[in-house]
C-alpha positions as CSV (number, residue, x, y, z in Angstrom):
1,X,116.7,77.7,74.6
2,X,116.4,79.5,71.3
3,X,116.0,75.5,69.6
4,X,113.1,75.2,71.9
5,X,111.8,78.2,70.5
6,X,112.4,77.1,67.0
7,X,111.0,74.1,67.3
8,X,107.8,75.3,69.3
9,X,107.1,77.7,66.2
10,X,107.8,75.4,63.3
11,X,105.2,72.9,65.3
12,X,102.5,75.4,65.9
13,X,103.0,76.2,62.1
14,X,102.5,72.1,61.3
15,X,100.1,71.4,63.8
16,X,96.7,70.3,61.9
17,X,93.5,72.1,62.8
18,X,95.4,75.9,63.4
19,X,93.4,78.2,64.7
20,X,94.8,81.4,62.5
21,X,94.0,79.3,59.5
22,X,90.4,78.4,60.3
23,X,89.7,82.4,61.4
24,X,90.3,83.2,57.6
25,X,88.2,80.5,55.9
26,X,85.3,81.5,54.2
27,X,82.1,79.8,56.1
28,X,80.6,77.3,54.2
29,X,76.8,76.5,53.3
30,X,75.2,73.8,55.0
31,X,75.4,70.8,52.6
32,X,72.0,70.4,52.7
33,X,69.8,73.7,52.4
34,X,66.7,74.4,51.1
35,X,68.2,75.7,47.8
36,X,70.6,72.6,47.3
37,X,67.4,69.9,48.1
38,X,65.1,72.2,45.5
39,X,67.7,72.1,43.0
40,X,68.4,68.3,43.5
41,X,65.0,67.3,43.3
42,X,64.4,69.1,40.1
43,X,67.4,68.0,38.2
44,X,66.5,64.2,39.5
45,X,63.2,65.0,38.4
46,X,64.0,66.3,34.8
47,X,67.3,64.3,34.4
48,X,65.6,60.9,35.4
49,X,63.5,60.7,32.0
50,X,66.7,60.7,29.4
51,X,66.3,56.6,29.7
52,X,62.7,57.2,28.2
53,X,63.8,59.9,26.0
54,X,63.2,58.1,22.7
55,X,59.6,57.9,23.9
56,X,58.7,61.1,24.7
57,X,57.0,63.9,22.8
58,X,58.4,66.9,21.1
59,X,56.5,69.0,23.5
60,X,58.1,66.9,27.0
61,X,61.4,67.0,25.2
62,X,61.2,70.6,24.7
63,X,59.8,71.3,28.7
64,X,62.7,69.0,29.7
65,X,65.6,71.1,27.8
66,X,63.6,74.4,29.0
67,X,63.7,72.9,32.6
68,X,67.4,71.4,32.0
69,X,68.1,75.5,31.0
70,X,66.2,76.8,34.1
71,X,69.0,75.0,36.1
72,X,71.9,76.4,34.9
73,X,72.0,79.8,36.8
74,X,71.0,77.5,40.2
75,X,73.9,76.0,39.8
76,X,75.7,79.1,41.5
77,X,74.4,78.5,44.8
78,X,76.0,74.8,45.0
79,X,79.6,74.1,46.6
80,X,82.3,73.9,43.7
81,X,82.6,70.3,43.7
82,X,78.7,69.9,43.5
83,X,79.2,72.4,41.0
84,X,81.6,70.9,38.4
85,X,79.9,67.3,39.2
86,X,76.1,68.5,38.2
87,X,76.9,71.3,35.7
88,X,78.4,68.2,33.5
89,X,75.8,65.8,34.3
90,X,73.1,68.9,33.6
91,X,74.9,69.2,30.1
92,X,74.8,65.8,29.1
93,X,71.4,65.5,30.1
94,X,70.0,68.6,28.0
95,X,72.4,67.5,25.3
96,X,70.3,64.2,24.9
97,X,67.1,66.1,25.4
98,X,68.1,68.1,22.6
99,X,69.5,65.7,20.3
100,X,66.4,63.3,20.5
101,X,64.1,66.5,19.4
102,X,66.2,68.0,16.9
103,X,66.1,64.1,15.6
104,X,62.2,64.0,15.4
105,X,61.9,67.4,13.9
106,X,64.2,65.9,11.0
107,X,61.9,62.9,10.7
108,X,59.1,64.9,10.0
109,X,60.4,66.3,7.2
């Protein structure tokens, strides 16, 4: 009899989907709320021109890093993986922004 017990508790403890467990997880956002689709379509929207980047003007390159820089503290409101994934892909992008126009400021000189 005591086995039986054993064994019950050790498989209530292994059993996937434990109710105790769930209880104390912190809720999570929807995946897809208003704040995440804002913030997606602005950082497609800004991110999408580093192709063209070459091209653009000082003035678009400097909106683009001031909007790549807008985006940084919306980054808080995304789940961490989203987070680590577009805080990298943010950087990069700004990076190249910002490279291209410190690159025709020096050929004006």
């Amino acid at each position: 009899m005591r086995k039986l017990a054993i064994f019950v508790s050790v498989l209530a403890f292994l059993v996937p989907g434990r109710p105790w467990v769930a209880a104390q997880s912190q809720p999570q956002a929807p995946a897809n709320s208003a704040e995440q689709q804002a913030f997606l379509r602005e950082f497609n929207d800004a991110c999408s021109q580093t192709q063209d980047a070459m091209l653009l003007t000082k003035d678009e390159l400097k909106d683009l890093v001031r909007r790549c820089d807008a985006l940084v503290p919306r980054l808080t409101k995304l789940d961490d993986t989203q987070r680590k994934v577009y805080k990298r892909r943010l950087e990069q992008c700004r990076g190249l922004f910002a490279y291209v126009l410190d690159t025709k400021k020096d050929s004006d000189k």
